[in-house]
BALOBA-1460 file (C-alpha; in Angstrom, 3 decimals):
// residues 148
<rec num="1" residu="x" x="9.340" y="-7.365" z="-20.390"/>
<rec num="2" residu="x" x="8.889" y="-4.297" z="-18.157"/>
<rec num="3" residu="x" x="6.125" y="-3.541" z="-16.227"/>
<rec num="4" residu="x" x="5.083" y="0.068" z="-15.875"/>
<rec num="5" residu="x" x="4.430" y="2.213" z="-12.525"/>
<rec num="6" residu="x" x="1.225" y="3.404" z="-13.930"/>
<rec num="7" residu="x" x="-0.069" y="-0.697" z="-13.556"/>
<rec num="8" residu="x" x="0.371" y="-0.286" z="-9.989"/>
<rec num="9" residu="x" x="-0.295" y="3.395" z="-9.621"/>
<rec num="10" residu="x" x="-3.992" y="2.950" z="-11.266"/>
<rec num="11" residu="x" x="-5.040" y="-0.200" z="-9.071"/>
<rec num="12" residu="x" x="-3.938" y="2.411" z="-5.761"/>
<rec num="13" residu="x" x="-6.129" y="5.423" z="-7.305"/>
<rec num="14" residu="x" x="-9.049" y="3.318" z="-8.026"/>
<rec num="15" residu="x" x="-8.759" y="2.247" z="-4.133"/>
<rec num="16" residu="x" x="-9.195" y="5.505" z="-2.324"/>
<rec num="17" residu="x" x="-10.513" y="8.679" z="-2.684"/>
<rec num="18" residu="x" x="-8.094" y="11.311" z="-2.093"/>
<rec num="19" residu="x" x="-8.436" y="14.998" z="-3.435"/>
<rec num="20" residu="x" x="-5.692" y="16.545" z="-1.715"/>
<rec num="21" residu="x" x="-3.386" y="13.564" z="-3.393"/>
<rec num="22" residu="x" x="-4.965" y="14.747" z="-7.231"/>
<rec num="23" residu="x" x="-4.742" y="18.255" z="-6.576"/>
<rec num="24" residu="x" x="-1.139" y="18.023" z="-6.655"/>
<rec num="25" residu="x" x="1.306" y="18.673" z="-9.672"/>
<rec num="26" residu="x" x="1.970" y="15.668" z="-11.794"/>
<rec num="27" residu="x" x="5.641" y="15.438" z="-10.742"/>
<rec num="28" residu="x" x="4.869" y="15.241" z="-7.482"/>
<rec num="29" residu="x" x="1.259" y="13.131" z="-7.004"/>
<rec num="30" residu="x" x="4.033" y="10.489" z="-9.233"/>
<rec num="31" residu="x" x="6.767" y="10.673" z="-6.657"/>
<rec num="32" residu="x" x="4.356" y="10.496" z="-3.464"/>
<rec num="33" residu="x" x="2.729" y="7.519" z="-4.792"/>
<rec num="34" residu="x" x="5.752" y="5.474" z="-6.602"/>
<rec num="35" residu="x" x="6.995" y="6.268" z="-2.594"/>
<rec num="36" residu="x" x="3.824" y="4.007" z="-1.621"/>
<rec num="37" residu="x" x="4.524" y="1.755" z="-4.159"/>
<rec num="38" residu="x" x="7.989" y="0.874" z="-3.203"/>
<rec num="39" residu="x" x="7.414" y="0.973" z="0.294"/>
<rec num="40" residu="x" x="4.767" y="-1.778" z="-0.340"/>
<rec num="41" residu="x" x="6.976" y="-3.784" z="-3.080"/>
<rec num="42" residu="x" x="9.631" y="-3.709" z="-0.193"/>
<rec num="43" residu="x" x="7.347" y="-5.531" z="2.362"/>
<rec num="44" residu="x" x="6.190" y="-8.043" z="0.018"/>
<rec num="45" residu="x" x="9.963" y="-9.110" z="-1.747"/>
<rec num="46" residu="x" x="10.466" y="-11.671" z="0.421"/>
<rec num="47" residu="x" x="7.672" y="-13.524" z="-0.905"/>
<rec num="48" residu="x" x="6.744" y="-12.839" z="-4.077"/>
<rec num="49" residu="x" x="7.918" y="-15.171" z="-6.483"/>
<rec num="50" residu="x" x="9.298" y="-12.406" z="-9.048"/>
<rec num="51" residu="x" x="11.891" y="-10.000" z="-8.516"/>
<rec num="52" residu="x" x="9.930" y="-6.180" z="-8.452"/>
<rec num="53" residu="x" x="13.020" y="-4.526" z="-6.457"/>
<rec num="54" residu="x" x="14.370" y="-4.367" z="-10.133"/>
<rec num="55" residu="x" x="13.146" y="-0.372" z="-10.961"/>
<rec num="56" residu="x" x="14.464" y="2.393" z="-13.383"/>
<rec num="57" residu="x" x="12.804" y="5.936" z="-11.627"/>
<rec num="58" residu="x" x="13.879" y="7.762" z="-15.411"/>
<rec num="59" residu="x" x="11.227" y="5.403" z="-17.451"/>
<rec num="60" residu="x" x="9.153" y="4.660" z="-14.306"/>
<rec num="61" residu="x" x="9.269" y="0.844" z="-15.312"/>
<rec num="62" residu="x" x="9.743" y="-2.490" z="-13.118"/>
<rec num="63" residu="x" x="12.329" y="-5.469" z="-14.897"/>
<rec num="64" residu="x" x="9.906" y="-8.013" z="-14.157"/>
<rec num="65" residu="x" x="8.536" y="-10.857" z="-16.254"/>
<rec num="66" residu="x" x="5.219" y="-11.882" z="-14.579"/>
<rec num="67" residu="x" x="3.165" y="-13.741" z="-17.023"/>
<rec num="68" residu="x" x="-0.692" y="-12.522" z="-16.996"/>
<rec num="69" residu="x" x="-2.315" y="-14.918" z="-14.987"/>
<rec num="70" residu="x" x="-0.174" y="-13.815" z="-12.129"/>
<rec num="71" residu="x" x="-0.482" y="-10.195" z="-12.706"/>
<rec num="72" residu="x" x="-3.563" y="-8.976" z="-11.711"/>
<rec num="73" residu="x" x="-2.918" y="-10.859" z="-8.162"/>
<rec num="74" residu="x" x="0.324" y="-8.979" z="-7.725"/>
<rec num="75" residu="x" x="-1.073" y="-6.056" z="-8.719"/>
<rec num="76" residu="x" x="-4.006" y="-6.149" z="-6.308"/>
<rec num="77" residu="x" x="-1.575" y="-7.372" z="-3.599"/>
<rec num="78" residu="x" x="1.320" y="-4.125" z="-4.061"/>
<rec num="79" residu="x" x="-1.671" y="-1.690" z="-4.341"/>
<rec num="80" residu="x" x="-3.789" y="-3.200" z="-1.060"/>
<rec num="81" residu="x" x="0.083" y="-2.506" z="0.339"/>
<rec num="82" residu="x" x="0.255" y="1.337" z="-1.226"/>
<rec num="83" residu="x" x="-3.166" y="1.722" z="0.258"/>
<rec num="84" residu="x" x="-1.578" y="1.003" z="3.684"/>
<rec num="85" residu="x" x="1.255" y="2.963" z="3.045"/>
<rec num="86" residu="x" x="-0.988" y="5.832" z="2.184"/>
<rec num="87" residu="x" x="-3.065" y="5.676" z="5.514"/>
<rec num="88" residu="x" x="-0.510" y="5.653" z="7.960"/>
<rec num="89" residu="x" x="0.347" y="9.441" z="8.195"/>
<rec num="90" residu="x" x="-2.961" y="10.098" z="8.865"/>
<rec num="91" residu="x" x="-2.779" y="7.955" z="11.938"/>
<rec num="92" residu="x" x="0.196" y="9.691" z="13.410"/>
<rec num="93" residu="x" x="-1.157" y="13.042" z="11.806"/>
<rec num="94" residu="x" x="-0.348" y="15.782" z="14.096"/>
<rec num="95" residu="x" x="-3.636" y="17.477" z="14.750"/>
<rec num="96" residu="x" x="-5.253" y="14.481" z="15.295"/>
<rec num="97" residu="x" x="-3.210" y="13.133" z="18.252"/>
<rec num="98" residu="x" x="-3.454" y="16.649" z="19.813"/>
<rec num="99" residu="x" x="-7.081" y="16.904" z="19.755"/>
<rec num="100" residu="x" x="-7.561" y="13.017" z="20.717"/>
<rec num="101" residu="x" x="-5.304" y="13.750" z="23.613"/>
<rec num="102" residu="x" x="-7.066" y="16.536" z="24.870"/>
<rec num="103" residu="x" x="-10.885" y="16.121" z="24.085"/>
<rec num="104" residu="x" x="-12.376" y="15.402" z="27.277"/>
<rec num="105" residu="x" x="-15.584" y="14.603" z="25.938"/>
<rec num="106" residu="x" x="-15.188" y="11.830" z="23.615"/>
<rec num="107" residu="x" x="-18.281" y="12.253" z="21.306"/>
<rec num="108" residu="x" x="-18.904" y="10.439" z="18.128"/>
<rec num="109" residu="x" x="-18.092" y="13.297" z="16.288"/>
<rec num="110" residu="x" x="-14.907" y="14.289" z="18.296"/>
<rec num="111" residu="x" x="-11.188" y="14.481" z="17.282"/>
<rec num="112" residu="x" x="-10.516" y="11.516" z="19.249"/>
<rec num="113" residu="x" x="-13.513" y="9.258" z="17.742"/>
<rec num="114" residu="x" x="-11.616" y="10.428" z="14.158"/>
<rec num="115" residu="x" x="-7.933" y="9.013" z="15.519"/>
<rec num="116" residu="x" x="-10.031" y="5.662" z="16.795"/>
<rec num="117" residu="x" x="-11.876" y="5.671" z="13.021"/>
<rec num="118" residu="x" x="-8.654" y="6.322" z="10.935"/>
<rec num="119" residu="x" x="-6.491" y="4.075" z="13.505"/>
<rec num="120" residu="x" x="-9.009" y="1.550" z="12.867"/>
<rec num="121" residu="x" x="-8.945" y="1.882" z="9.330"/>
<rec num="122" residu="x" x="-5.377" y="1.360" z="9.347"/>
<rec num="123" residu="x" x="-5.273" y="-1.637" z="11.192"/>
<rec num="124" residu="x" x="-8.039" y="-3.299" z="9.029"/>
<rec num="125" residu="x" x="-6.320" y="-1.626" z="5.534"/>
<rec num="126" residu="x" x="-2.815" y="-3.855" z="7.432"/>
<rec num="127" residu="x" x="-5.030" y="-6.625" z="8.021"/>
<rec num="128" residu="x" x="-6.167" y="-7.137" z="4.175"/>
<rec num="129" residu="x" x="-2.318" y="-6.539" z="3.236"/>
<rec num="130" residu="x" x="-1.065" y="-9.397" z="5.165"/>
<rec num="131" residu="x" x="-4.097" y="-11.611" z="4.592"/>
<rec num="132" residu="x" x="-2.981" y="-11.413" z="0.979"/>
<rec num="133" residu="x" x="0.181" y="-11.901" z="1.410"/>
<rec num="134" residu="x" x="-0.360" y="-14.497" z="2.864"/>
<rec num="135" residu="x" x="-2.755" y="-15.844" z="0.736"/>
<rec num="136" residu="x" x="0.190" y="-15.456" z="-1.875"/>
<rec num="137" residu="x" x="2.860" y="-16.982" z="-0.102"/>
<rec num="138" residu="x" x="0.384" y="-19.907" z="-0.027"/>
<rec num="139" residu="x" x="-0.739" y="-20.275" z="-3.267"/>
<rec num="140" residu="x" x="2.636" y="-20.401" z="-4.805"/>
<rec num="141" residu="x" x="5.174" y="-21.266" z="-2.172"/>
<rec num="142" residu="x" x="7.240" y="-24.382" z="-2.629"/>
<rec num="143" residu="x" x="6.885" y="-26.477" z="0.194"/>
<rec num="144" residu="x" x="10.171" y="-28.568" z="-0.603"/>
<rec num="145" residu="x" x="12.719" y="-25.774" z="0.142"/>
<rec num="146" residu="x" x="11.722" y="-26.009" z="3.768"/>
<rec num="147" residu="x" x="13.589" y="-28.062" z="5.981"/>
<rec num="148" residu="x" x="10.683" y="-30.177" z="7.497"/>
């Protein structure tokens, strides 16, 4: 059974609120975010008790066979991961680190209380990523293949 990129892609959208990322052409708002996705499917292979490395880019599907109780928690778990994936040029965002570097009073509305905010952001958006990773890896790891 194949799973689609628009399973994934639709969990992501409903987690932010980006305008810049809708306004673009269909083509590309599809490769910028199935970017995301992969990048987040990569960090979460080594755990994840089906194979989602598995893709074909030309019908946008994933080889997988996850039955549907497992689904939605993969699903949540990729797109907390896109969402993570998505934040992090904003925290190394050009203008930003020039302003934060040379505000010299740091105000709560200045460039350098933004980098703190979106840094911050980041850090918690990595946070919630790992936690449910973790919370996975848990869940459904088999204890007996470790060497204990």
């Amino acid at each position: 059974m194949s799973l689609s990129y628009d399973v994934f892609t639709g969990a992501f959208l409903s987690k932010i609120t980006e305008f810049e990322l809708l306004s673009l052409a269909d083509n590309e708002r599809e490769e910028t975010i199935d970017t995301y996705m992969k990048r987040s499917i990569a960090g979460f292979k080594k755990i994840c008790a089906y194979d989602l490395t598995v893709c074909d880019d030309e019908t946008r599907t994933i080889d997988a066979d996850i039955p549907d109780e497992d689904m939605d928690e993969i699903v949540d778990i990729v797109s907390e991961g896109m969402v993570v994936q998505w934040l992090k040029p904003y925290l190394y965002k050009q203008e930003i680190l020039e302003n934060a570097l040379s505000t010299r009073d740091f105000t709560v509305f200045s460039p350098a209380e933004l980098q703190r905010r979106v840094g911050d952001t980041y850090r918690k958006a990595q946070t919630d990523y790992t936690q449910m990773m973790r919370e996975y890896s848990y869940n459904h790891g088999d204890l007996s293949v470790l060497h204990l």
